[in-house]
C-alpha positions in Angstrom: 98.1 32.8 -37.1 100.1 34.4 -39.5 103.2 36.8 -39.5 100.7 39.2 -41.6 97.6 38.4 -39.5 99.1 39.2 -36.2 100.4 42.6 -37.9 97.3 43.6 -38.8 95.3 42.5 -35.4 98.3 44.9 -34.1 97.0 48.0 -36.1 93.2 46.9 -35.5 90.6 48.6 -33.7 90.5 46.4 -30.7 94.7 46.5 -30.2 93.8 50.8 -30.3 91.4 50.9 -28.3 93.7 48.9 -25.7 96.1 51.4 -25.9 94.3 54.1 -24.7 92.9 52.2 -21.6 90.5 49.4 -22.3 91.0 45.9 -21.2 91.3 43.2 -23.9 87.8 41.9 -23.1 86.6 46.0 -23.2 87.8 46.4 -26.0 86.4 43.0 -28.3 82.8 44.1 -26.8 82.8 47.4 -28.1 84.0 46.7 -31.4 81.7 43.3 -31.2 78.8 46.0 -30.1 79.6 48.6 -32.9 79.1 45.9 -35.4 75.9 44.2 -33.9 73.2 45.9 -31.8 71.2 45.9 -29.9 71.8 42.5 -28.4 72.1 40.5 -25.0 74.9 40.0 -22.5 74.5 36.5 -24.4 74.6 37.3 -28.1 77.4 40.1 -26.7 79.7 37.1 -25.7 79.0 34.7 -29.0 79.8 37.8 -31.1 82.9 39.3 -28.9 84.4 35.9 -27.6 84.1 37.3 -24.2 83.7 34.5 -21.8 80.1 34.6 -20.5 81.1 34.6 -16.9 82.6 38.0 -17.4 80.4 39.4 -19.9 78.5 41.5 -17.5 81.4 43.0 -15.4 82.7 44.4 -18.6 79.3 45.2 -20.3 79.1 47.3 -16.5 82.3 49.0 -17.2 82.0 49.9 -21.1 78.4 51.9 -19.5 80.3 53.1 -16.8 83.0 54.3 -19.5 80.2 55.8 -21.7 81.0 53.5 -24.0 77.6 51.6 -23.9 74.7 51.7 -23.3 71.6 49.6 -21.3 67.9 49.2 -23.0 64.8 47.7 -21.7 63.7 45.5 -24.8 60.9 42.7 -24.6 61.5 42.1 -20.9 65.3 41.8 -20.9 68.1 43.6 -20.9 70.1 44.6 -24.1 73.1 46.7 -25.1 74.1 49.0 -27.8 77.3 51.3 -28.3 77.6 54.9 -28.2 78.2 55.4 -31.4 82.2 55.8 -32.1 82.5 59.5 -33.2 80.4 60.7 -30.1 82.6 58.3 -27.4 86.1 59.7 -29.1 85.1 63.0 -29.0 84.1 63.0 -25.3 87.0 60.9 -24.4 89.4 63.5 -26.1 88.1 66.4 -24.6 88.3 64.5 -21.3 91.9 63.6 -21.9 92.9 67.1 -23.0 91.4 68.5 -19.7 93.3 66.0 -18.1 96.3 66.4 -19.4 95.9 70.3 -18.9 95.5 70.3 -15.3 98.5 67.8 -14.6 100.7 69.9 -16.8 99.9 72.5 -14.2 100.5 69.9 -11.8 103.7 68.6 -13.0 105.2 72.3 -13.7 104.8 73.0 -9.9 106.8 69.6 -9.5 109.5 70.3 -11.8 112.7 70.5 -10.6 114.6 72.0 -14.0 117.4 69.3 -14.9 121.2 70.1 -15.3 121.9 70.6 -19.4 125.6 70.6 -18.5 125.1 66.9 -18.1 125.1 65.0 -21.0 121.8 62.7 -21.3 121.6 59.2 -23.7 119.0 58.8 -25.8 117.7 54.4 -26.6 115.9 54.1 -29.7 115.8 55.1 -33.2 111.9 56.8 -32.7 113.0 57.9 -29.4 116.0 59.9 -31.0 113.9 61.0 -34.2 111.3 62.6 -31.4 114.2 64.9 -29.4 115.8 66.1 -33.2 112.0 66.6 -34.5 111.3 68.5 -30.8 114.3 70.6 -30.5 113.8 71.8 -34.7 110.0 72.9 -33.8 111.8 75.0 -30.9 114.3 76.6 -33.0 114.1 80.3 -32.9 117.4 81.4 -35.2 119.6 78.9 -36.4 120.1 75.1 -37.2 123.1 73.6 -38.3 122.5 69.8 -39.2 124.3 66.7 -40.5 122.7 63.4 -41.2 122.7 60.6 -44.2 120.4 61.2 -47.3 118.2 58.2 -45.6 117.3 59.8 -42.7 116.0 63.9 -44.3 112.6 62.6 -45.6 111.5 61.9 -41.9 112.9 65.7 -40.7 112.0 67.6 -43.9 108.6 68.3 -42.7 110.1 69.9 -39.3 113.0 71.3 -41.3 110.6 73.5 -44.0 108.3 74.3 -41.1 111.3 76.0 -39.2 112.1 77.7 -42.6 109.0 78.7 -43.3 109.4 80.6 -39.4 112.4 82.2 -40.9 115.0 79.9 -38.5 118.2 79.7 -40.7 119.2 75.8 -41.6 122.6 75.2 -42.8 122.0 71.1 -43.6 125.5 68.5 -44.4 124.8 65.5 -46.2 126.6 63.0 -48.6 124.1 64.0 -51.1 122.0 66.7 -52.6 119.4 67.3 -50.7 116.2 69.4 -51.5 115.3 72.1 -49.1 113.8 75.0 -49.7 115.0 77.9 -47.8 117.7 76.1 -46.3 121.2 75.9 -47.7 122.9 72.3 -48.5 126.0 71.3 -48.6 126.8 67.9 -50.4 130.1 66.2 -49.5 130.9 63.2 -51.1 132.7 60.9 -48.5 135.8 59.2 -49.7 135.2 55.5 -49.4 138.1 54.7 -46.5 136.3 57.1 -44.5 132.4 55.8 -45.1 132.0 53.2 -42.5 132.8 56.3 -39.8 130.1 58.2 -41.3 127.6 55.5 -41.5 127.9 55.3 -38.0 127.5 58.9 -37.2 124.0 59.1 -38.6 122.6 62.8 -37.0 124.5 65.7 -35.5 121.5 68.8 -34.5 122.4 72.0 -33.2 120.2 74.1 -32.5 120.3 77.9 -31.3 123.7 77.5 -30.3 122.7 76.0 -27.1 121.5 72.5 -27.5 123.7 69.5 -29.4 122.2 65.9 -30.2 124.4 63.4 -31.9 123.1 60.2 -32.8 124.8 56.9 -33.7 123.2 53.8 -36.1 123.7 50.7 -34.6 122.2 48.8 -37.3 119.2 49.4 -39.2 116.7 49.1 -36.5 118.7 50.3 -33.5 119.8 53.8 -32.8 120.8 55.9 -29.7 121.9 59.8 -29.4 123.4 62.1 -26.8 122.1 65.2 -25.9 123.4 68.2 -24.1 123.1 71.6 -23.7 126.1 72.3 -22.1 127.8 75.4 -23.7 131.3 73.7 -24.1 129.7 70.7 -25.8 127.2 72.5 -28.2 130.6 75.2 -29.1 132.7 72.4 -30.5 129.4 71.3 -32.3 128.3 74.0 -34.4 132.2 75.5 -35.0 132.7 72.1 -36.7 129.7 72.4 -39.1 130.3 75.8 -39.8 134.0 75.5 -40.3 133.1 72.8 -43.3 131.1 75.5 -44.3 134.6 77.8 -45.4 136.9 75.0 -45.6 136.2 73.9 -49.1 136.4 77.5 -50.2 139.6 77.8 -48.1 140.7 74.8 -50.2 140.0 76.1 -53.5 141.7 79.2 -53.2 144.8 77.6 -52.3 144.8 75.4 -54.5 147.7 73.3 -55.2 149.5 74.3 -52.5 147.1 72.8 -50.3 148.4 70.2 -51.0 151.8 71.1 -50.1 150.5 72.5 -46.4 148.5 70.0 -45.3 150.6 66.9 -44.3 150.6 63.4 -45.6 148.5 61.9 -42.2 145.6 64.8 -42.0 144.9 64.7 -45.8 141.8 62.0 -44.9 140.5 64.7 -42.9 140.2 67.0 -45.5 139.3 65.0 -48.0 135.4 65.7 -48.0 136.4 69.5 -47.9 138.7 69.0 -51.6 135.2 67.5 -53.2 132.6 69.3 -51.7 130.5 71.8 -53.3 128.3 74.7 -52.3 124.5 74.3 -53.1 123.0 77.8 -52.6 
């Protein structure tokens, strides 16, 4: 098989429907089913490449699922789906009521874990997850710097928590369009861009959560999170400090220059050619 045909049988209906609980053989009956019924145990296992000898076991636990169901038909026993729409619909309302009641569960369970510690996040979805998570629960403020790369997949949170009225201060290397949020663009001088590469995400939120994530590569990601007050301080007064420094800059002008000494002038090199995007 090939590299595109084992992509696409990992996106297809029967690779799904494994994921939410079937059994390989469950799941290649159903499908075979929705496309051809009614028919035999027989004809099932022909048309689903279910072995015969198990055929019947898992035709007795698709009906037992409310996935199928059994017919009388010229003496014999046949089989035909539920149709999909109707089996999704009851299997979503049962997993919502089951998710309800063990969120109940789970709450009474919950021992409240310490923010002061600070927790590592494995995985560039993972870490997208706890930035878009901790953006929906923003009630006042955001401060954010990432790369240009990574906005498109938290604009959507971003003009959501606008649109609540949250204020979003975002940093980036480039301009960056956000309405109702106000960007600041820094160009980064070119001894100082591997660094920044590497320091792909830094989230505060509400002045009392932090994540900062680190790119690995271009598949491989991880993040630390904390809400420990000392932590998320040095955060946030760093972004917002780059907020004023450029200003600070400008109005000293040349003697900037002069004040600043030889071996910090790297650090304030973003600062000297950054600009204000209101």
């Amino acid at each position: 098989m090939s590299a595109d045909a084992r992509v696409a049988c990992a996106d297809g209906p029967i690779d799904k429907l494994v994921r939410i609980g079937f059994s390989e053989y469950e799941a290649k009956a159903y499908v075979a089913l929705l496309r051809e019924s009614p028919v035999t145990g027989y004809q099932l296992a022909k048309l689903s490449a279910v072995p015969r000898s198990m055929i019947y076991e898992v035709l007795g636990k698709l009906t037992a699922r409310g996935a199928a169901m059994t017919l009388r038909k010229e003496g014999s026993t046949q089989y035909a789906p539920v149709p999909a729409q109707e089996f999704l619909e009851q299997m979503h309302r049962e997993q919502d009521t089951l998710i309800n009641s063990l969120e109940e569960d789970l709450a009474d369970l919950d021992a409240t874990s310490d923010l002061d510690y600070v927790w590592n996040i494995e995985g560039h979805d993972n870490v997208m997850a706890r930035a878009e998570d901790m953006i929906a629960q923003a009630q006042c403020r955001i401060y954010l710097s990432l790369l240009p790369a990574t906005f498109p997949s938290l604009s959507p949170s971003l003009q959501e928590a606008a649109a609540r009225g949250v204020q979003i201060v975002l940093y980036s290397t480039e301009d960056l369009d956000l309405p109702g949020g106000r960007v600041i663009a820094a160009p980064v001088p070119e001894e100082a861009g591997g660094r920044v590469e590497g320091l792909w995400l830094v989230l505060v939120v509400d002045g009392a959560q932090v994540l900062i994530g680190e790119l690995l590569n271009e598949n491989q990601a991880r993040a630390s999170w904390t809400g420990s007050p000392l932590f998320v301080f040095v955060a946030e007064h760093h972004m917002r400090t780059d907020l004023y420094l450029p200003r600070v800059l400008a109005l000293l002008g040349d003697q900037a220059q002069d004040l600043i000494r030889e071996e910090d002038r790297e650090l304030f090199a973003c600062a000297f050619e950054s600009r204000l995007e209101a």
